[in-house]
One Martini backbone bead per residue (centre of mass of N, CA, C, O) as a GRO file, in nm:
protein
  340
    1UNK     BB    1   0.727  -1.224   4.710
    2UNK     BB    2   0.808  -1.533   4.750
    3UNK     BB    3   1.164  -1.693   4.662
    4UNK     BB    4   1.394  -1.876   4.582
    5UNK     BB    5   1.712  -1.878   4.696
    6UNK     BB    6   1.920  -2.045   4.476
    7UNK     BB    7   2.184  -1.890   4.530
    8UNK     BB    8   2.262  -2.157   4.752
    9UNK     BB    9   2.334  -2.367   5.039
   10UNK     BB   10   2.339  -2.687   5.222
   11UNK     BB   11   2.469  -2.769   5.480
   12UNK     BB   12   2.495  -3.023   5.637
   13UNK     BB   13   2.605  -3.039   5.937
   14UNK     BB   14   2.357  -2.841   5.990
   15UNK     BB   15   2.151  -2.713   5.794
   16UNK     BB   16   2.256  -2.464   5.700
   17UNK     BB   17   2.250  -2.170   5.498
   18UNK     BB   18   2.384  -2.048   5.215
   19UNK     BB   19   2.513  -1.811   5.070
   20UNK     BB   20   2.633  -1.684   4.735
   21UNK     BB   21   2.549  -1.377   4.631
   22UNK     BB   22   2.756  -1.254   4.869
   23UNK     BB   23   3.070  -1.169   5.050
   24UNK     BB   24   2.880  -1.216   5.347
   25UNK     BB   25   2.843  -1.519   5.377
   26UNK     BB   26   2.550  -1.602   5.513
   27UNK     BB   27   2.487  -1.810   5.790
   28UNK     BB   28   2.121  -1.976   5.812
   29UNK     BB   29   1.912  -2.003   6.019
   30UNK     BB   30   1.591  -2.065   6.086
   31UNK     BB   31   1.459  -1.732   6.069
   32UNK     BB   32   1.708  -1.597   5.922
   33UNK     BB   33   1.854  -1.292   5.846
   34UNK     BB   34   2.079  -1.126   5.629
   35UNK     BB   35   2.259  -0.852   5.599
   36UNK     BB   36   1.987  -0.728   5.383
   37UNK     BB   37   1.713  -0.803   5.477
   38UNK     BB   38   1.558  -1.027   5.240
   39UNK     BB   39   1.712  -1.322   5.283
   40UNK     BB   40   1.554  -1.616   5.425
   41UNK     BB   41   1.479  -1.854   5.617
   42UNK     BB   42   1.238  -2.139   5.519
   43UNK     BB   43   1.180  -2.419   5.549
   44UNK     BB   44   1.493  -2.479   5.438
   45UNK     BB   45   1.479  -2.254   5.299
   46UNK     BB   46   1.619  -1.968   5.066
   47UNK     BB   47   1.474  -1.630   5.082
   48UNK     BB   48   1.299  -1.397   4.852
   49UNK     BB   49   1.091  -1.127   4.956
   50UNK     BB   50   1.182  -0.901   4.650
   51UNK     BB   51   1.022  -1.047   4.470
   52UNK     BB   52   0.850  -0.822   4.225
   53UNK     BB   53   0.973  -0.564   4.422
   54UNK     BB   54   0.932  -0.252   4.330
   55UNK     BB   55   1.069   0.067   4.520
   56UNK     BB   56   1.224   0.151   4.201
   57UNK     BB   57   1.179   0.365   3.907
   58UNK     BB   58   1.332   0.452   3.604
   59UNK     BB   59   1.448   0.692   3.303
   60UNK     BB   60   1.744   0.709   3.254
   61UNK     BB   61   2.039   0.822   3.190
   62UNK     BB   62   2.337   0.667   3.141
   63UNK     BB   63   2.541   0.864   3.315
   64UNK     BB   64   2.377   0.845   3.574
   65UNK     BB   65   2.491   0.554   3.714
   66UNK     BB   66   2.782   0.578   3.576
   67UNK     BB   67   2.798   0.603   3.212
   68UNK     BB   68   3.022   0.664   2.927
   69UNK     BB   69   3.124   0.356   2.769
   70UNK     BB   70   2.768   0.335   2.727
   71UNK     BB   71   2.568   0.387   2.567
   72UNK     BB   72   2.543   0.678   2.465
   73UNK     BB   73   2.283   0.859   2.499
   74UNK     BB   74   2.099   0.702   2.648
   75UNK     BB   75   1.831   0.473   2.789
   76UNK     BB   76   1.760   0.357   3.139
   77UNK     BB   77   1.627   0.108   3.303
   78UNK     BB   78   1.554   0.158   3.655
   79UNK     BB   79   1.592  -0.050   3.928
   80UNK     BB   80   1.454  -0.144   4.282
   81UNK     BB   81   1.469  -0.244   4.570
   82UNK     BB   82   1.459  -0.360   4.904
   83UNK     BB   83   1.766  -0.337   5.041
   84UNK     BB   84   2.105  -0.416   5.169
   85UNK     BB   85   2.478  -0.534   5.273
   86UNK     BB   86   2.498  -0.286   5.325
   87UNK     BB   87   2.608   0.041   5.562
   88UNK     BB   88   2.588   0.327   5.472
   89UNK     BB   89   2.625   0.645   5.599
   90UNK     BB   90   2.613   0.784   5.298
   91UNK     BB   91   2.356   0.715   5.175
   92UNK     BB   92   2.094   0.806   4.919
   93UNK     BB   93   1.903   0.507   4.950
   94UNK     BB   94   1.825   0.443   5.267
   95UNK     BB   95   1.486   0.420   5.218
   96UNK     BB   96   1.571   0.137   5.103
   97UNK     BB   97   1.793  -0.013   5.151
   98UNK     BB   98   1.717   0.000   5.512
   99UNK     BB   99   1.447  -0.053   5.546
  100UNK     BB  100   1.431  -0.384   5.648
  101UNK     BB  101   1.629  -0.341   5.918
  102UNK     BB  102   1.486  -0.082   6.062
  103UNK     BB  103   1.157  -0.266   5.969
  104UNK     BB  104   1.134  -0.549   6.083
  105UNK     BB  105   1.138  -0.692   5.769
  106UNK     BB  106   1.040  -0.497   5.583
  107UNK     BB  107   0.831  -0.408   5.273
  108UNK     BB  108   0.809  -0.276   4.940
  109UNK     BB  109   0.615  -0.265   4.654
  110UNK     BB  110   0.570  -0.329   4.297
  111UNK     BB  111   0.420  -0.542   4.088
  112UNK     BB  112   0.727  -0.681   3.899
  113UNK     BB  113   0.799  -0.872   3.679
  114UNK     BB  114   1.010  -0.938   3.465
  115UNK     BB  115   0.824  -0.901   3.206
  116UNK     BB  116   0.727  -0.605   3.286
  117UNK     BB  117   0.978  -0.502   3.239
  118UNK     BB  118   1.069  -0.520   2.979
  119UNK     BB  119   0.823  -0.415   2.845
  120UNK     BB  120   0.903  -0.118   2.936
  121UNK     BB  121   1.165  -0.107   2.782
  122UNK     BB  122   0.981  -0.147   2.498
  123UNK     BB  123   0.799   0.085   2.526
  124UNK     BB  124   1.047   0.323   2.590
  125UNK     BB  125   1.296   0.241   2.462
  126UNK     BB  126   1.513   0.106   2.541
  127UNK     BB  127   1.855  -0.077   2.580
  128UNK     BB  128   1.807  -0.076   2.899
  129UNK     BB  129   1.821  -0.241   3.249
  130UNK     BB  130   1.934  -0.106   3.579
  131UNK     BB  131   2.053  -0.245   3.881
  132UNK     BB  132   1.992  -0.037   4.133
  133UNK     BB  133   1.929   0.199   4.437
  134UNK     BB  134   2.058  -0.099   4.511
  135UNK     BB  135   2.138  -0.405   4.560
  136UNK     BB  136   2.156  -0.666   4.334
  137UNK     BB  137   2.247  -0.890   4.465
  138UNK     BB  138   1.983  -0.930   4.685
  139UNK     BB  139   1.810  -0.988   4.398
  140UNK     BB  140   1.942  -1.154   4.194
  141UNK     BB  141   1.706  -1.372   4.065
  142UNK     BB  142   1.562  -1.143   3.959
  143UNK     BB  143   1.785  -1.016   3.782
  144UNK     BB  144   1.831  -1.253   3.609
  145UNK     BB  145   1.540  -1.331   3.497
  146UNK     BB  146   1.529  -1.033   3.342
  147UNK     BB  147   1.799  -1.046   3.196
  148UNK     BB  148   1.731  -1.301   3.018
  149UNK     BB  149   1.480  -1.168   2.879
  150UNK     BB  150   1.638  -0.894   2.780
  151UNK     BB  151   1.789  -1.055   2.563
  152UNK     BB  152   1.624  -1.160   2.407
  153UNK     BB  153   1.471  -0.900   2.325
  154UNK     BB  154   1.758  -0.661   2.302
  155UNK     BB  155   1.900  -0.610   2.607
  156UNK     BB  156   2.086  -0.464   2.843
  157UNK     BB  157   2.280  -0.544   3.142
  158UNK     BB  158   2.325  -0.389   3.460
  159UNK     BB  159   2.532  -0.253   3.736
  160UNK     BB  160   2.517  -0.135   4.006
  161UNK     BB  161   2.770  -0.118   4.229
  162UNK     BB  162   2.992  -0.261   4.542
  163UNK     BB  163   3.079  -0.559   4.436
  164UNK     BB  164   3.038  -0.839   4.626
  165UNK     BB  165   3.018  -1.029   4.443
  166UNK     BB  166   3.019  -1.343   4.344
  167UNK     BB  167   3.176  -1.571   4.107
  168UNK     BB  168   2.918  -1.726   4.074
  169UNK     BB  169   2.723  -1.526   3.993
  170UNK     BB  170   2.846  -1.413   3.775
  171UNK     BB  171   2.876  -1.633   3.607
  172UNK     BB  172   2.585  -1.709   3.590
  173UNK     BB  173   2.486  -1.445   3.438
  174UNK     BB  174   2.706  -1.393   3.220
  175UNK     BB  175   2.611  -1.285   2.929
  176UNK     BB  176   2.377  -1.057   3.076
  177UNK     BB  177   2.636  -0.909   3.174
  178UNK     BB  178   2.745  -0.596   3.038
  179UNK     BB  179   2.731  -0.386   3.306
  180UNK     BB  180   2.961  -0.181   3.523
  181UNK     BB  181   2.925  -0.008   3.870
  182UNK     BB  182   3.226  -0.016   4.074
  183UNK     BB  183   3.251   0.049   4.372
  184UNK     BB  184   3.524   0.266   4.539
  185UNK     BB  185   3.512   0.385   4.849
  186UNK     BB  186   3.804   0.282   4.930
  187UNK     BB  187   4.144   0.175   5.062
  188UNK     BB  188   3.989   0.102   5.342
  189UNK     BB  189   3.896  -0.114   5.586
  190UNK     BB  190   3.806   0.064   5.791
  191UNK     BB  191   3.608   0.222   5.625
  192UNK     BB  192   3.438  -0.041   5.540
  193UNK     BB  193   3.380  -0.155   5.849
  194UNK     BB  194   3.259   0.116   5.954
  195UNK     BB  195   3.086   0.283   5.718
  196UNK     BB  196   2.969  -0.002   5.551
  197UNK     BB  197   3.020  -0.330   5.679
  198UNK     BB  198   3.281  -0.421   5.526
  199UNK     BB  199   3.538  -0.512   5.245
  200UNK     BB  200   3.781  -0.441   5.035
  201UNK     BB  201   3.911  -0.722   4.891
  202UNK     BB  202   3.623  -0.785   4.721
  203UNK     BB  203   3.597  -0.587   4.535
  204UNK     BB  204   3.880  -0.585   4.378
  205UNK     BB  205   3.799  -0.832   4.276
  206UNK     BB  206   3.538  -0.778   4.097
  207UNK     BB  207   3.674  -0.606   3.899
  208UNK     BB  208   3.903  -0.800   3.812
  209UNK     BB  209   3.680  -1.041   3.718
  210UNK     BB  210   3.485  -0.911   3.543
  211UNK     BB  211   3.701  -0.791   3.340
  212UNK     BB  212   3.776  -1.072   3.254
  213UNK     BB  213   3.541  -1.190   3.170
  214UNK     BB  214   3.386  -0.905   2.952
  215UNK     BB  215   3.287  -0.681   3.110
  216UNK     BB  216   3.186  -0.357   3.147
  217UNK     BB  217   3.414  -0.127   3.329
  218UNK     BB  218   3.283   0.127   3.604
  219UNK     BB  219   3.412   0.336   3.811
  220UNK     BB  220   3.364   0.493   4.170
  221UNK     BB  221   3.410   0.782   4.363
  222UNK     BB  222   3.342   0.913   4.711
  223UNK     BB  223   3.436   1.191   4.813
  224UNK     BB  224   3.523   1.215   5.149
  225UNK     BB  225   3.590   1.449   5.391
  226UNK     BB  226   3.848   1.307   5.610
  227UNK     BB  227   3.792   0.959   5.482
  228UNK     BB  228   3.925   0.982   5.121
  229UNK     BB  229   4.069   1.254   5.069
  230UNK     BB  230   4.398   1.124   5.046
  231UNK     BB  231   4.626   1.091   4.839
  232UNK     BB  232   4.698   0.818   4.907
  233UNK     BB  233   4.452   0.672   4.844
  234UNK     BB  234   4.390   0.809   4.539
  235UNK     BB  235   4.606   0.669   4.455
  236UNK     BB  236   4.553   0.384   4.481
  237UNK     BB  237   4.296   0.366   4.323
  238UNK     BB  238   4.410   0.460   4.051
  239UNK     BB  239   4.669   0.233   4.053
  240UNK     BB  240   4.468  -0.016   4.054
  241UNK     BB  241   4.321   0.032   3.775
  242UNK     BB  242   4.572   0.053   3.611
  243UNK     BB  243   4.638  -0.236   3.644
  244UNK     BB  244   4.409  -0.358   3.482
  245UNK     BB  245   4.294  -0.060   3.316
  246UNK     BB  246   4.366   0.240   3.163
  247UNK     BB  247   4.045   0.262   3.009
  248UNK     BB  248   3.909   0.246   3.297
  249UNK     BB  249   3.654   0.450   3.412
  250UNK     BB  250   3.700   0.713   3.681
  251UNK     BB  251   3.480   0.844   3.891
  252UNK     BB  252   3.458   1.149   4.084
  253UNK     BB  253   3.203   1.222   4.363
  254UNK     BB  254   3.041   1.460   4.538
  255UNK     BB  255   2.992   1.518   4.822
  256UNK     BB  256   2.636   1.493   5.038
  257UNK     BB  257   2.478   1.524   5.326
  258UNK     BB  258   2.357   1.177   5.415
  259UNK     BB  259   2.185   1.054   5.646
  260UNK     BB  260   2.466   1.000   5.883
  261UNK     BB  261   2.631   1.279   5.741
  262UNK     BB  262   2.533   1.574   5.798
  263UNK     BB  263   2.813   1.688   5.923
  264UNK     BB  264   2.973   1.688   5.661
  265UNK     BB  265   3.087   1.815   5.403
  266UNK     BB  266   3.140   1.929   5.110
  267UNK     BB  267   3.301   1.894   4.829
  268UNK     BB  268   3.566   2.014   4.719
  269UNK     BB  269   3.681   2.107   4.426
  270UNK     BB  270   3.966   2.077   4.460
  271UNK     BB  271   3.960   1.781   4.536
  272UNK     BB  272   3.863   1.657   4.279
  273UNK     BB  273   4.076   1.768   4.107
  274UNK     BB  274   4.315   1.628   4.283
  275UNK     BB  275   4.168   1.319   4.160
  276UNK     BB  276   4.199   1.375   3.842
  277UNK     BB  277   4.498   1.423   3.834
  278UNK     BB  278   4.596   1.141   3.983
  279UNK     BB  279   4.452   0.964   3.751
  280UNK     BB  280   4.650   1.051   3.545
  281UNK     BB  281   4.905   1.019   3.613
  282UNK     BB  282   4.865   0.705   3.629
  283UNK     BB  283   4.718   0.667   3.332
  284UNK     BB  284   4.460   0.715   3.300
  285UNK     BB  285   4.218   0.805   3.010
  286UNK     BB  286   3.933   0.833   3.208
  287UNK     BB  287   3.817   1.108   3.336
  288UNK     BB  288   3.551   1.195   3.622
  289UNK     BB  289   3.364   1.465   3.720
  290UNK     BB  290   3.102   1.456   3.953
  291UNK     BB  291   2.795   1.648   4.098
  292UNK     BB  292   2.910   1.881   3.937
  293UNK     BB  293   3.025   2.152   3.758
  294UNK     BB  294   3.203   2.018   3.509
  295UNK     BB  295   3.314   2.071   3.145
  296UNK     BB  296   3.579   1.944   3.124
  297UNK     BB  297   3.589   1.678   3.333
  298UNK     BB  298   3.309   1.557   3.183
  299UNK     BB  299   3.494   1.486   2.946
  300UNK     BB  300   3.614   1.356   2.646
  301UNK     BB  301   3.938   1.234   2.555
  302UNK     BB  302   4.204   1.179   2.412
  303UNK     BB  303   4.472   0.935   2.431
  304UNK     BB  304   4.643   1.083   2.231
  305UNK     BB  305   4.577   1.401   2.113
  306UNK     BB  306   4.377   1.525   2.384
  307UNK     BB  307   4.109   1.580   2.208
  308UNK     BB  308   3.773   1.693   2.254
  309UNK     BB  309   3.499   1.407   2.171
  310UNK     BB  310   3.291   1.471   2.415
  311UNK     BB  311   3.035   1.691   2.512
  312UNK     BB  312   2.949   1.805   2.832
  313UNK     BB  313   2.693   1.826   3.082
  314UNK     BB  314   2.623   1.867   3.388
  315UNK     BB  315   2.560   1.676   3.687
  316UNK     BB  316   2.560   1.397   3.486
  317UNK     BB  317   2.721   1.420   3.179
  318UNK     BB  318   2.562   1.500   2.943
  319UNK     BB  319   2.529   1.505   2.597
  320UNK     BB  320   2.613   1.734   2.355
  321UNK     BB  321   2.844   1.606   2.202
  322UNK     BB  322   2.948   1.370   1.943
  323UNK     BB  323   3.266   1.331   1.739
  324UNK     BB  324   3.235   1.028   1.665
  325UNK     BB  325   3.378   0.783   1.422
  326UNK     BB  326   3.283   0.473   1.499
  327UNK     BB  327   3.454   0.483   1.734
  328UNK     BB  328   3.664   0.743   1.664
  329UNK     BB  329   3.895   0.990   1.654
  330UNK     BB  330   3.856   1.210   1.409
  331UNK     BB  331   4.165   1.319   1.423
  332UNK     BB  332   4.356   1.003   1.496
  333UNK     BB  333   4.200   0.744   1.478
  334UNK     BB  334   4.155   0.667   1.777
  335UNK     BB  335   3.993   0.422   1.993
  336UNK     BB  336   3.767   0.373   2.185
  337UNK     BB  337   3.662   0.305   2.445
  338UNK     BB  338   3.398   0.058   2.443
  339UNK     BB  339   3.039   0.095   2.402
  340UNK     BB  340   2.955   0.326   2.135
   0.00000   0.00000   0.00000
């Protein structure tokens, strides 16, 4: 379904359109595609080619997005559509996130308006919606018009994302986005732009934005071996985290060889451990190992008396115990950080 993609505006002095959804920030003649290849300019105005148009449907549980201090052990309806803004060599969604760039802005997808997706959140009974597995700004109006209708419901609204948004977006979707899981790839320019096609401080600019909104916001990193997984790096990324706040949930993902990237080889355990390590060190409250099995690193400690009150287990943190009484550490009753 074509649907005007409101969030642009017309330059006047040229007639061409901005996109205002993402820090691509694309300025689009009649006929020209965004560079996530769903949002093209059609009679003078932005258009959205992937709404109503769900390419990837299902029911996580909440910490495989990963979240792990936002309503724990529940389940979230998970959706995207296809196309995406950035171009990650390492995607493991490229089969939809690339599809429209690689496939002359081709799409695909079943028919899904907003009221469908809510009501089917509302029939499996889930708690949210989490707009996932491509990038939610690209499909940006589709997933605010389903985000409004599913808080009328008592539903809450997640964004797994690269970080993107523009300052616009957030604010529009505004109290309607609940939850953000926002990949920081690396803290080089060079890694985002040869690997990803993109830049590195908008990102932290969203982080630290959303963060200031009232958004609960937990970060990932996918630890790529020889690109990204220099001590020096892995100290930035947890240092700026830091920055923000301490509370803030630092996720660390061992790579899989995937997409462009099957020459790679997988994240060794012990660089893992070793970005755990710097991540406490800098002294987030918050760290976890996840792709692999770690049980001891994928749960939930107390930041005051350090015993373990959240168990966890297998490759996405599924909760085996939850120790919290009240969202507080039964031992020494100090406040867990999140939505819990």
């Amino acid at each position: 379904m074509k649907y005007k993609a409101w969030l642009s505006k017309k330059i006047e002095k040229t007639g061409k359109i901005l996109c205002e959804a993402c820090h691509q920030a694309c300025v689009l003649s009649e006929g020209e595609y965004g560079t996530c290849g769903v949002r093209f300019v059609e009679n003078g105005e932005l258009i959205l080619s992937v709404y109503g148009k769900v390419a990837a449907l299902h029911i996580d549980p909440i910490e495989k997005k990963p979240l792990f201090h936002f309503l724990p052990n529940s389940k979230s309806l998970s959706l995207g559509t296809v196309g995406c803004n950035f171009s990650c060599k390492f995607c493991q969604n490229a089969s939809i996130s690339q599809y429209p760039k690689e496939r002359n802005h081709n799409i695909f997808g079943d028919d899904l308006m907003p009221n469908d997706i809510v009501n089917l959140a509302l029939e499996y009974k889930t708690k949210s919606i989490s707009y996932t597995y491509n990038e939610p700004a690209v499909f940006f109006e589709y997933a605010y018009d389903t985000a409004k209708l599913a808080h009328e419901k008592g539903l809450k609204n997640i964004f797994v994302t690269s970080g993107y948004e523009t300052h616009k977006a957030i604010d529009t979707m505004g109290s309607y986005l609940d939850a953000m899981n926002i990949d920081i790839k690396a803290f080089s320019d060079d890694f985002y732009k040869n690997i990803s096609g993109a830049k590195l401080k908008p990102v932290l600019d969203t982080v630290e934005y959303s963060y200031k909104k009232g958004i609960w916001v937990e970060i990932t990193t996918l630890i790529i071996p020889t690109l990204n997984d220099s001590s020096e790096e892995l100290e930035k990324i947890a240092n700026f985290i830091a920055s923000i706040s301490l509370d803030m949930p630092w996720h660390i993902s061992a790579f899989h060889p995937q997409y462009k990237m099957l020459d790679i080889p997988r994240t060794p355990h012990s660089t893992l451990i070793k970005a755990y390590e710097i991540g406490k060190k800098a002294g987030l409250n918050y760290v976890y190992i996840g792709n692999v099995l770690d049980e001891d690193r994928s749960s939930t400690y107390c930041p005051n008396c350090k015993k373990k009150i959240i168990d966890r287990s297998g490759y996405i943190g599924e909760i085996v115990q939850n120790h919290l009484i009240e969202s507080k550490c039964p031992y020494c009753q100090t406040k867990i950080a999140g939505v819990l």
